[in-house]
VOPAGU-2260 file (C-alpha; in pm, 1 decimal, decimal comma):
REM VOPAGU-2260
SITE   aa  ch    i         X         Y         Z
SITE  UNK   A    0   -7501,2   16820,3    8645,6
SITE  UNK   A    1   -7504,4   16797,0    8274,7
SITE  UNK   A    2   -7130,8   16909,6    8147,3
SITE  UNK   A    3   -7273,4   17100,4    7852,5
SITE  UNK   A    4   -7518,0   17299,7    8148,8
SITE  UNK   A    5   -7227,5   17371,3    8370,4
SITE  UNK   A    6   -6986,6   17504,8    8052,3
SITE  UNK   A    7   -7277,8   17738,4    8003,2
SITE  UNK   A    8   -7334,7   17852,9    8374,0
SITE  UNK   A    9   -6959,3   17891,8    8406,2
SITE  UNK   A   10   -6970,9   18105,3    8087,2
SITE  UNK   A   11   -7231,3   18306,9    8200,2
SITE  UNK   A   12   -7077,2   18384,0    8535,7
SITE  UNK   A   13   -6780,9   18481,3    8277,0
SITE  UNK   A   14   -6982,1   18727,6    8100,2
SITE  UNK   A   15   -7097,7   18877,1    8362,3
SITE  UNK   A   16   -6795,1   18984,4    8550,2
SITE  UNK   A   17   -6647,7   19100,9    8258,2
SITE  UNK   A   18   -6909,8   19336,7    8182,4
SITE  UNK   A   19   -6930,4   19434,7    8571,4
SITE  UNK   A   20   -6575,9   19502,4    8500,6
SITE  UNK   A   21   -6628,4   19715,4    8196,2
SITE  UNK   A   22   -6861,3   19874,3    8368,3
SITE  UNK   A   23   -6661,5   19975,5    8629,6
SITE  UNK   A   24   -6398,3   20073,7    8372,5
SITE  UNK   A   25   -6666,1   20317,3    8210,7
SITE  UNK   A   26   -6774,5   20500,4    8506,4
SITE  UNK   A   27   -6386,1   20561,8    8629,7
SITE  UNK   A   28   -6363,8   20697,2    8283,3
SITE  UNK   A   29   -6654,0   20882,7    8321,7
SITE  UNK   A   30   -6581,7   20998,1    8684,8
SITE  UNK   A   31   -6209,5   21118,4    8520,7
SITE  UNK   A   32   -6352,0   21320,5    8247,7
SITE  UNK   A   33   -6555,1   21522,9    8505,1
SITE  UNK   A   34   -6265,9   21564,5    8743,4
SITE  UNK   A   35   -6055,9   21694,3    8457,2
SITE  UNK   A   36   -6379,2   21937,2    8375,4
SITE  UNK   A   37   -6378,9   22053,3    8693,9
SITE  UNK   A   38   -6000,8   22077,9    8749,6
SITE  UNK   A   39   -5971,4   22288,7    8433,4
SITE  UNK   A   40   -6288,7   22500,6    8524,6
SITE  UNK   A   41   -6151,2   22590,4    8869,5
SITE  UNK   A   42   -5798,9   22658,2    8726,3
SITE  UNK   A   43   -5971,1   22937,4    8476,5
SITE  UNK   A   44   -6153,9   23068,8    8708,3
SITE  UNK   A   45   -5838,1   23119,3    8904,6
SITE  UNK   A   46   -5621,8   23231,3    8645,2
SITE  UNK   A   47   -5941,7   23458,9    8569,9
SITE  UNK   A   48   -5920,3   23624,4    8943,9
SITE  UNK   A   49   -5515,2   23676,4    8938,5
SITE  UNK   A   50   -5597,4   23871,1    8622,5
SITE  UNK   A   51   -5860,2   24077,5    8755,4
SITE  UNK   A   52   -5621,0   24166,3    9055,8
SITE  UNK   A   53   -5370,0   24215,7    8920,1
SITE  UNK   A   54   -5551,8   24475,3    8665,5
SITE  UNK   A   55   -5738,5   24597,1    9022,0
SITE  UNK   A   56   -5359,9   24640,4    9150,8
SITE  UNK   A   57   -5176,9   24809,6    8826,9
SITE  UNK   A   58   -5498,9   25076,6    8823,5
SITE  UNK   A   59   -5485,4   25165,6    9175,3
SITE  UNK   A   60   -5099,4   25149,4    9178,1
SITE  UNK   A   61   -5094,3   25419,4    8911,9
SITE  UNK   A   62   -5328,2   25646,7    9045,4
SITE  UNK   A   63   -5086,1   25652,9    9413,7
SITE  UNK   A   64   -4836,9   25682,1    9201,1
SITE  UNK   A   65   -4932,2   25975,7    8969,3
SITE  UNK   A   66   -5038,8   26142,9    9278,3
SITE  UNK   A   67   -4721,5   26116,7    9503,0
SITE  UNK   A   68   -4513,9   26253,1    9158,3
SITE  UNK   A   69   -4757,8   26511,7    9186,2
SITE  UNK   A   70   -4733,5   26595,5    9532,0
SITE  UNK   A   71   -4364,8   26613,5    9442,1
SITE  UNK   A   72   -4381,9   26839,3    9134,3
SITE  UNK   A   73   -4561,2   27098,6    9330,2
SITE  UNK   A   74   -4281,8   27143,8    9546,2
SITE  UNK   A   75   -4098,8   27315,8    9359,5
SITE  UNK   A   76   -4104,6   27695,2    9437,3
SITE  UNK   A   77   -4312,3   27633,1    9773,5
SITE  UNK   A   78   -4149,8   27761,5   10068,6
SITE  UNK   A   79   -3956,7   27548,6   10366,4
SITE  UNK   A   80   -4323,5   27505,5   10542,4
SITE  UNK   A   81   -4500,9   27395,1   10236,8
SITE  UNK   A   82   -4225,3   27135,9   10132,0
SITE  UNK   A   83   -4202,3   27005,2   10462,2
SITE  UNK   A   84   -4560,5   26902,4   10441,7
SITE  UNK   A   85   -4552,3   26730,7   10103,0
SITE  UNK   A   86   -4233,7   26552,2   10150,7
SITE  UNK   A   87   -4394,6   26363,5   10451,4
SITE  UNK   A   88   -4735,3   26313,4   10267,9
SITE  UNK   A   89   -4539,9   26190,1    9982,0
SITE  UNK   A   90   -4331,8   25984,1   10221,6
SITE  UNK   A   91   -4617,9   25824,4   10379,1
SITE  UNK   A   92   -4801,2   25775,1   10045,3
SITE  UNK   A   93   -4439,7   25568,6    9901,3
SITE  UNK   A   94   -4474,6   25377,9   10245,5
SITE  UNK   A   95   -4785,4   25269,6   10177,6
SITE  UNK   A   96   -4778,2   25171,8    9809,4
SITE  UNK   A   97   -4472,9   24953,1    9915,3
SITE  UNK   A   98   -4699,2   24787,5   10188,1
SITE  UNK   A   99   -4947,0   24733,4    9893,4
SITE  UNK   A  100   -4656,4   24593,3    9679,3
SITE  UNK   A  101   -4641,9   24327,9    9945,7
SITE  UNK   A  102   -4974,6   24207,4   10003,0
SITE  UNK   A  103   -5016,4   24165,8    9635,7
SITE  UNK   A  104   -4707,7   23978,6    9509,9
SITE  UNK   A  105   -4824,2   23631,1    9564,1
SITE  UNK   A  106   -5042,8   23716,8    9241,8
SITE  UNK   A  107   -4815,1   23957,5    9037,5
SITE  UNK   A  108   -4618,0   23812,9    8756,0
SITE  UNK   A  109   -4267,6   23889,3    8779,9
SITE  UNK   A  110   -4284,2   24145,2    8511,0
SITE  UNK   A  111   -4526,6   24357,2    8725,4
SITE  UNK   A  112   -4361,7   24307,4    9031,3
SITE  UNK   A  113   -4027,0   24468,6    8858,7
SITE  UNK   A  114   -4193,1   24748,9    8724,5
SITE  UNK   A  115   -4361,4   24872,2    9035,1
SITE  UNK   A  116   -4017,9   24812,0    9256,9
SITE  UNK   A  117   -3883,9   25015,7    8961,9
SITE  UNK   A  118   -4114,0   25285,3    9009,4
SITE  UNK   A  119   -4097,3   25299,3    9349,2
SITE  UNK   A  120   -3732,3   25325,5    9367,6
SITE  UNK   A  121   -3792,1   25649,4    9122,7
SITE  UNK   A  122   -3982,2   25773,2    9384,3
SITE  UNK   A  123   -3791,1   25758,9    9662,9
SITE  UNK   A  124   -3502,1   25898,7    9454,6
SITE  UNK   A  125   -3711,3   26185,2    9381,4
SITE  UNK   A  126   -3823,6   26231,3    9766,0
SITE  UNK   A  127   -3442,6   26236,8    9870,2
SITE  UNK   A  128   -3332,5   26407,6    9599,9
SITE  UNK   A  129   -3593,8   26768,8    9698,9
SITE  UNK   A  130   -3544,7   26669,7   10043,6
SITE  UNK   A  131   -3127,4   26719,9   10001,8
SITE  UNK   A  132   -3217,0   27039,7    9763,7
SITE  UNK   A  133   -3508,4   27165,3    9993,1
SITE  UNK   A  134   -3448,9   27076,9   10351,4
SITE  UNK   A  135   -3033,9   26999,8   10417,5
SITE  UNK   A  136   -2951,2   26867,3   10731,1
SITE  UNK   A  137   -2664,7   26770,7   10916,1
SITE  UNK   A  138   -2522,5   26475,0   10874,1
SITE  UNK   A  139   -2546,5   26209,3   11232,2
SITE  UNK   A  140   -2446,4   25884,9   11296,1
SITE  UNK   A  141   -2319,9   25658,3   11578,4
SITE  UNK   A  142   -1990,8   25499,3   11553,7
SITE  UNK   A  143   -1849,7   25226,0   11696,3
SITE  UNK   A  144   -1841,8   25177,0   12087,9
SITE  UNK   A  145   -1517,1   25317,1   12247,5
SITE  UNK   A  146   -1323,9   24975,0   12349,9
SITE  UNK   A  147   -1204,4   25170,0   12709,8
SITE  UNK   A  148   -1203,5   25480,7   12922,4
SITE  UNK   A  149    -956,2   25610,5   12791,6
SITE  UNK   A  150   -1081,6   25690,4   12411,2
SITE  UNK   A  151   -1222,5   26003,4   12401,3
SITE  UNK   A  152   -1274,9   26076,1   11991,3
SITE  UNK   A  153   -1171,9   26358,1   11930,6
SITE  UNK   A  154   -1400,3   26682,8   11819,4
SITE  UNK   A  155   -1543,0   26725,8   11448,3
SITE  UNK   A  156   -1543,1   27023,4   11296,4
SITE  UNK   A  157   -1930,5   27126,8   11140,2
SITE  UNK   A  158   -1784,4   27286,6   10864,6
SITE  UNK   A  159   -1590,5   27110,3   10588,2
SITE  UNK   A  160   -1387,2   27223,9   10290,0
SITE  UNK   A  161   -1582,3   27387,3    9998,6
SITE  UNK   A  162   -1397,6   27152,6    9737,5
SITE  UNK   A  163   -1436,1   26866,1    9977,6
SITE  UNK   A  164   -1631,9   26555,2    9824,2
SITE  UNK   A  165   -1883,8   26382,6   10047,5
SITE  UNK   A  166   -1713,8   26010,4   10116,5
SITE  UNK   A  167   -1866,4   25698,7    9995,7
SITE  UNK   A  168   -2126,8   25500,2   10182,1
SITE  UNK   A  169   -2058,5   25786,7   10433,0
SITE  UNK   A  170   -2308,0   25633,3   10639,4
SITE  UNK   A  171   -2655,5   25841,2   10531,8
SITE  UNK   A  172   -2946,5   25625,6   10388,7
SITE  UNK   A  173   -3115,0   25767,7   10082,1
SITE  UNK   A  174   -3468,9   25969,3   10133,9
SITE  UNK   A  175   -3426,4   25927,2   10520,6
SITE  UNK   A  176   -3333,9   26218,3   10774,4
SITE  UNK   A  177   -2982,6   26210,0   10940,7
SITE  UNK   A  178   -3080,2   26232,6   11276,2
SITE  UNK   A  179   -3287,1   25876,1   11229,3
SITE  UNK   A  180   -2986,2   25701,7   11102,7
SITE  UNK   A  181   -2706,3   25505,8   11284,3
SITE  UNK   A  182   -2467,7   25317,5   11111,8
SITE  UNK   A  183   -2097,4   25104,4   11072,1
SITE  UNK   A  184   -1865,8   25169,3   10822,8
SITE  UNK   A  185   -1534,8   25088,4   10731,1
SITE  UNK   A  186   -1419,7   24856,2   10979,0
SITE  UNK   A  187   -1214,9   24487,9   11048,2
SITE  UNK   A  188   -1209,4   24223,5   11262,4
SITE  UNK   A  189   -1426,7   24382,0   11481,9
SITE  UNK   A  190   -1723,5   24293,3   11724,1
SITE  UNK   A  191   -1996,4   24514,8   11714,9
SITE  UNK   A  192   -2329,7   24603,6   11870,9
SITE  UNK   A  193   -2631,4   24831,0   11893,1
SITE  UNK   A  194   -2878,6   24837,2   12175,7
SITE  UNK   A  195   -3271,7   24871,0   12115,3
SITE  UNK   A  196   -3232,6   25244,2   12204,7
SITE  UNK   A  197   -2993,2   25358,5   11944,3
SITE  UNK   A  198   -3152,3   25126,4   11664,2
SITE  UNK   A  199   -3524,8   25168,1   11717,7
SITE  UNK   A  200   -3742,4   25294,2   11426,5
SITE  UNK   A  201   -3395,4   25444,2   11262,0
SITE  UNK   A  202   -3207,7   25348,7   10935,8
SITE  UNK   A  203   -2950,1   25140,7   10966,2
SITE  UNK   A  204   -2652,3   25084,2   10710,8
SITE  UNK   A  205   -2336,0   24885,0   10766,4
SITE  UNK   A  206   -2110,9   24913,8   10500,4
SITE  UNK   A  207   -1770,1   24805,6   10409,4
SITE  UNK   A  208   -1746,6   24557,8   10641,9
SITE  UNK   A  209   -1464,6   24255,7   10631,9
SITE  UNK   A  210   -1477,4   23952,8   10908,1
SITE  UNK   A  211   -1672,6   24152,9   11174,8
SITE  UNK   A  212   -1954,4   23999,2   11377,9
SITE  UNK   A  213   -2214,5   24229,0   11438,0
SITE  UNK   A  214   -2525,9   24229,2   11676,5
SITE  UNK   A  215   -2804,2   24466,7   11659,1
SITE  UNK   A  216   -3075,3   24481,9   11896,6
SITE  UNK   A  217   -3399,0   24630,0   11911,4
SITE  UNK   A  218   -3652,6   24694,6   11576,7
SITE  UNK   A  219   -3481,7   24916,6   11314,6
SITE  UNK   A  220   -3722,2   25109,4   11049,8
SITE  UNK   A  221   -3505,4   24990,1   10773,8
SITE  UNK   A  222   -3165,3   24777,2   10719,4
SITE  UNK   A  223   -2892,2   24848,5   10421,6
SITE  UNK   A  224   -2603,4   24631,6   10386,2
SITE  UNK   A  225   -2330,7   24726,9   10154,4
SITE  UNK   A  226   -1978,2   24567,8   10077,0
SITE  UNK   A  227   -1972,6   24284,8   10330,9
SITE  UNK   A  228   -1700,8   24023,3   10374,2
SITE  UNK   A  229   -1689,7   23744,1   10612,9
SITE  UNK   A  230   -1947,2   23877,7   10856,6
SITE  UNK   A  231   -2198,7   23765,3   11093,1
SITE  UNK   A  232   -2489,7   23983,3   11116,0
SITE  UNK   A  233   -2759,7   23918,8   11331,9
SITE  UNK   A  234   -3061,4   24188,4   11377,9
SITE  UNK   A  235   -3391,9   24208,7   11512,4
SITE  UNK   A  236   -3725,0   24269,4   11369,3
SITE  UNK   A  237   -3716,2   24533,0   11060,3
SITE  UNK   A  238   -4041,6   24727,9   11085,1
SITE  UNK   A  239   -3995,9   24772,5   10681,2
SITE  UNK   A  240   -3748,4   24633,3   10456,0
SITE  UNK   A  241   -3389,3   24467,4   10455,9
SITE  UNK   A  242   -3182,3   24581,4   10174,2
SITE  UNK   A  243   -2877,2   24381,2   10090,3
SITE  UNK   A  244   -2598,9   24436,7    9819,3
SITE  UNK   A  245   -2228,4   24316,4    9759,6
SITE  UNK   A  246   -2205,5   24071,8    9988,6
SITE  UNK   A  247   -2020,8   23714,1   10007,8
SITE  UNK   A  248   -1937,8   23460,2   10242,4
SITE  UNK   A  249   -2127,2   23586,0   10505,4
SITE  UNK   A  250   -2423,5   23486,0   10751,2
SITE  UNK   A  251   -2701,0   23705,6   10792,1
SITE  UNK   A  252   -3005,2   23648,6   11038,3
SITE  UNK   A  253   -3339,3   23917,6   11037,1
SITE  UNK   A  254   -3667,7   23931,5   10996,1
SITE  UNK   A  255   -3837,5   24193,6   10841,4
SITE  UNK   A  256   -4160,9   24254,1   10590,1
SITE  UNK   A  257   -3954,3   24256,8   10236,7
SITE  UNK   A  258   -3623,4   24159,7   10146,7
SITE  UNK   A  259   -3379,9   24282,8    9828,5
SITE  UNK   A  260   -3049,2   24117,9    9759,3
SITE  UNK   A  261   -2823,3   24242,3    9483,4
SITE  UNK   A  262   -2522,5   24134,9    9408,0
SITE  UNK   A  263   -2442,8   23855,1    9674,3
SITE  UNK   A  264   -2269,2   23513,1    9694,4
SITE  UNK   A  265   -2172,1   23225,7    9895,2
SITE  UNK   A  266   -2410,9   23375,2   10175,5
SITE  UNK   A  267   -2672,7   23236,4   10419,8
SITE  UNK   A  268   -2948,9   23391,1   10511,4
SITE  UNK   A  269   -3137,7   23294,7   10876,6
SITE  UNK   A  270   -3487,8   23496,0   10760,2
SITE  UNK   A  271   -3845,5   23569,3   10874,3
SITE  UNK   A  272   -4031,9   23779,6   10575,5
SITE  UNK   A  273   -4356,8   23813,3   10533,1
SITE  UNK   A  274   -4415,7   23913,2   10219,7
SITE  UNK   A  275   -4183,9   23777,2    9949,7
SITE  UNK   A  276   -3782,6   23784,9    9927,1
SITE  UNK   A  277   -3649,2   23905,1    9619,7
SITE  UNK   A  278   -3262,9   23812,9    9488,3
SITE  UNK   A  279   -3107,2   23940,3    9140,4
SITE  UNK   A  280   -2790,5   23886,5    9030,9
SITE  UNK   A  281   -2675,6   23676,9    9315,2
SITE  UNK   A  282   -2543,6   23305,4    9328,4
SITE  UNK   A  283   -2497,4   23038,7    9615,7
SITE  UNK   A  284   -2758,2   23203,2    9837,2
SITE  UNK   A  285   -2919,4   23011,4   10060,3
SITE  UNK   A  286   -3193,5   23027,5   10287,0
SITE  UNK   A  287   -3351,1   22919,3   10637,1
SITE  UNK   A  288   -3619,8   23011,8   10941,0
SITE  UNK   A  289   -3472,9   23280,9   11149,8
SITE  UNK   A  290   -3342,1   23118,3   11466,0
SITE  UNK   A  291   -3205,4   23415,0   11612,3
SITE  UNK   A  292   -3323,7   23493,3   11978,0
SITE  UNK   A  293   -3216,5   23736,7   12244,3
SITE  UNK   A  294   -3443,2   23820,8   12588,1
SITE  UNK   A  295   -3614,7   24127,6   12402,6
SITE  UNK   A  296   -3696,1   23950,8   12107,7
SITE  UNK   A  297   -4122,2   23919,9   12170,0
SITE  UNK   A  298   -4109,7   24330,1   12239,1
SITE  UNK   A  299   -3913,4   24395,4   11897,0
SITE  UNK   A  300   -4176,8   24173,0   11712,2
SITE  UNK   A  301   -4462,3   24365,0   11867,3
SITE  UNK   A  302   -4271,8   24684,9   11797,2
SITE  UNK   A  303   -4195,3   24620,9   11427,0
SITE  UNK   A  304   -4540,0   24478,2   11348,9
SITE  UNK   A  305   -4451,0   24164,5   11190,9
SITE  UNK   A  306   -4684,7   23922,3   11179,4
SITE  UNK   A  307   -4492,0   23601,6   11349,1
SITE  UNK   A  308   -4685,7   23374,9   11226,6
SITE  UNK   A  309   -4670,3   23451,7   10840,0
SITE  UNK   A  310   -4319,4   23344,3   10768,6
SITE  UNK   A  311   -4224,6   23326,3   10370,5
SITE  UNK   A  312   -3866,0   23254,0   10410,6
SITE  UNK   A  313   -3865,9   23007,9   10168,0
SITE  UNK   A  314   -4038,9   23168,8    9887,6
SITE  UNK   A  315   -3783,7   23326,0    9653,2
SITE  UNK   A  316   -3853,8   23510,7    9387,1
SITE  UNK   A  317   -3500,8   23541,5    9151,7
SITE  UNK   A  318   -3540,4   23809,9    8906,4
SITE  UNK   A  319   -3295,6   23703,0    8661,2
SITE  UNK   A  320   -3442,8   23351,1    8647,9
SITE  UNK   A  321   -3785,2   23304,6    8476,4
SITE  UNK   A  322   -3784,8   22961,1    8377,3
SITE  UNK   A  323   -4204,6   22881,0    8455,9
SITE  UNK   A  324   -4176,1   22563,2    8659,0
SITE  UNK   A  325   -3764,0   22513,8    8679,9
SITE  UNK   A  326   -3566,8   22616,8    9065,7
SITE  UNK   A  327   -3342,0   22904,5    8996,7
SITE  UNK   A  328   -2979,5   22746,1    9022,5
SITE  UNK   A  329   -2868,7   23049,9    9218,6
SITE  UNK   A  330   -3063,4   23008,6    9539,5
SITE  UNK   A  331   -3159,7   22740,2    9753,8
SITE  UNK   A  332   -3280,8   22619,2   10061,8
SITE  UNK   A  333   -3007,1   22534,9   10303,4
SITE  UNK   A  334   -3027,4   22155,7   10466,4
SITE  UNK   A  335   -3148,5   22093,9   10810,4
SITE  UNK   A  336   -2822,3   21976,2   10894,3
SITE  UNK   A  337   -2633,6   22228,0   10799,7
SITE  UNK   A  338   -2857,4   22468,3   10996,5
SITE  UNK   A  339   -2649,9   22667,9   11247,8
SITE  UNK   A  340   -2811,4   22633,6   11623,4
SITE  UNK   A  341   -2550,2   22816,7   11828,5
SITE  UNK   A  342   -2506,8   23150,2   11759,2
SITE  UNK   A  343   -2307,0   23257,8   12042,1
SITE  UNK   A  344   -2241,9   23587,0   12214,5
């Protein structure tokens, strides 16, 4: 072949790859710029239906809300019958707001999530608050187990001084009736337990509570934990919400639909939630699955209503962190490894 022919077929063979190649370059670019399109279309359209919640959920939460404060307001003057009534339609109205509060956090900014816990909280204050004025009841708890035959405690006396205070974290839960509660308080170095029948559908509180382990069985309506040191506290499903505040160095284990921790440190927490846990001023929380298990552990999760296969244990939301798109240094997700397996009696 002539060399000046084959210089010119080998340039054209040159020319055209590289425009096949710019080609190809052009419609990647092309195929990018519609991607991007689409990507930001879709994420305003998003952003566009959080908003439109989240104004669906702030309407509707105010309208509950106006009309549980003025369920409440009209109690006053009504007689024993009349109160009675409200205070559980107002009760049931709070429970279900909450339950609404839950289903719609995964779209609530922070700020909105905060005010409606605030709210609520104002509302439940309120409820216990005519409920102590309106309806008083005895005070009822269980203690702790007697360790032998022998104990017999000793009788209590119904009526008390009339300059006597009430003691601290006496053992009642706020806005709940004393005969639903059960609680620990006050103790050391102790092992303690609660069968399903004493804790079902009742308020539980432990408080004050230094290197105790402490088992409770069954499906309590609520839990409160106050002033723990050095525990281990295990507990079955909670039907409602776990409640946790001053605690360190402990291990805690529960499932339950919503958890608050205030005021904690150097503390694991074994959970199943299925809505959204919620720390503030903690540090050195950290978090895992619930690994619990006893033999009556499938009847508690049917009892409670906890869905078993919605698990959010490690979505926290940290209130006094709201750096968009930075962890929170004050929780975290504790390592496989360092997983505890065993948990013993």
């Amino acid at each position: 072949m002539d060399p000046t022919a084959e210089v010119g077929h080998e340039n054209g063979l040159s020319g055209e790859s590289g425009a096949a190649k710019m080609q190809e370059r052009l419609q990647k670019r092309h195929q990018a710029r519609i991607e991007e399109v689409e990507r930001r279309k879709e994420a305003k359209e998003n952003q566009s239906v959080a908003e439109e919640k989240g104004e669906y959920f702030s309407s509707t939460f105010a309208t509950e809300q106006a009309c549980v404060e003025e369920l409440l307001s009209s109690c006053s003057g009504a007689d024993r019958a009349a109160v009675t009534q409200r205070l559980e339609e107002a009760t049931a109205r709070t429970v279900q707001l909450q339950k609404f509060l839950n289903d719609s956090m995964l779209f609530l900014t922070q700020y909105k999530m905060r005010q409606a816990q605030a709210a609520l909280q104002s509302l439940q204050t309120s409820i216990a608050e005519i409920r102590e004025k309106a309806l008083p009841k005895k005070k009822f708890a269980f203690g702790a187990r007697s360790k032998g035959p022998g104990n017999v405690p000793a009788p209590v006396s119904d009526a008390a001084p009339p300059d006597a205070a009430p003691p601290a974290d006496s053992g009642e839960v706020d806005g709940a009736d004393a005969s639903e509660q059960c609680f620990f308080s006050n103790m050391d170095d102790e092992f303690l337990t609660k069968t399903s029948e004493e804790i079902q559908k009742r308020d539980v509180l432990l408080s004050h509570l230094s290197n105790c382990k402490v088992r409770l069985f069954g499906s309590p309506s609520t839990l409160h934990l106050k002033h723990i040191d050095s525990c281990e506290i295990l507990c079955g499903p909670v039907s409602t919400s776990v409640f946790v505040d001053s605690c360190r160095n402990s291990t805690l284990a529960f499932a339950c639909q919503q958890l608050r921790t205030h005021n904690t440190t150097d503390t694991q927490v074994y959970l199943h939630v299925t809505s959204r846990a919620i720390v503030e001023d903690c540090h050195r929380v950290s978090v895992a699955p619930f690994s619990w298990s006893y033999p009556t552990l499938d009847e508690d999760f049917t009892a409670s209503g906890l869905d078993r296969d919605r698990n959010n244990w490690s979505q926290v939301d940290d209130f006094n962190w709201l750096a968009a798109g930075i962890p929170s240094p004050n929780w975290s997700i504790l390592p496989e490894a360092d997983r505890k397996t065993n948990w013993g009696p």
